[in-house]
C-alpha positions in Angstrom: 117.6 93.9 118.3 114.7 96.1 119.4 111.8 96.5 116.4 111.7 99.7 115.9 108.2 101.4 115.1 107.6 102.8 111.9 105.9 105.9 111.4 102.7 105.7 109.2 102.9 107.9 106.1 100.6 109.4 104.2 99.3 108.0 101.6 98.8 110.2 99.1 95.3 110.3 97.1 95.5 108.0 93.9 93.6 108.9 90.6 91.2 106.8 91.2 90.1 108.0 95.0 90.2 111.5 93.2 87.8 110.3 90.4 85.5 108.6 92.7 85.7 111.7 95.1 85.0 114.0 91.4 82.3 111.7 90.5 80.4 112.0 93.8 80.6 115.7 94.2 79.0 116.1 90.7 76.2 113.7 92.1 75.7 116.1 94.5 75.4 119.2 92.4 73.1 117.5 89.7 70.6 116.4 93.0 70.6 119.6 94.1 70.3 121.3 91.1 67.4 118.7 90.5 65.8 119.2 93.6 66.1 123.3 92.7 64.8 123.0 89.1 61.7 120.5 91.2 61.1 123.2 94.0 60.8 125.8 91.2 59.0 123.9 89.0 56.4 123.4 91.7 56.5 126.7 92.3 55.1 128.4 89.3 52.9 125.3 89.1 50.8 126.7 92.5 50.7 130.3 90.9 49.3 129.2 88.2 46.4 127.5 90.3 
């Protein structure tokens, strides 16, 4: 009897992968919104120079 080959499915995303994924895009945002509240931060800091 031959073995036949199964075809790999796709697994579909958990709740988990998704609140890992969640978690990390909102990492993201609060650098960048970090880094944006730094960069204009530091700049009103030279005008005031």
């Amino acid at each position: 009897m031959p073995i036949k080959a199964v075809p790999i499915k796709a697994v579909p995303i958990n709740g988990v992968d998704r609140i890992i994924a969640y978690r990390d895009y909102e990492q993201k945002t609060f650098v960048e919104w970090l880094l944006q509240k730094y960069h204009s931060l530091s700049r009103s800091y030279k005008f005031r120079l």
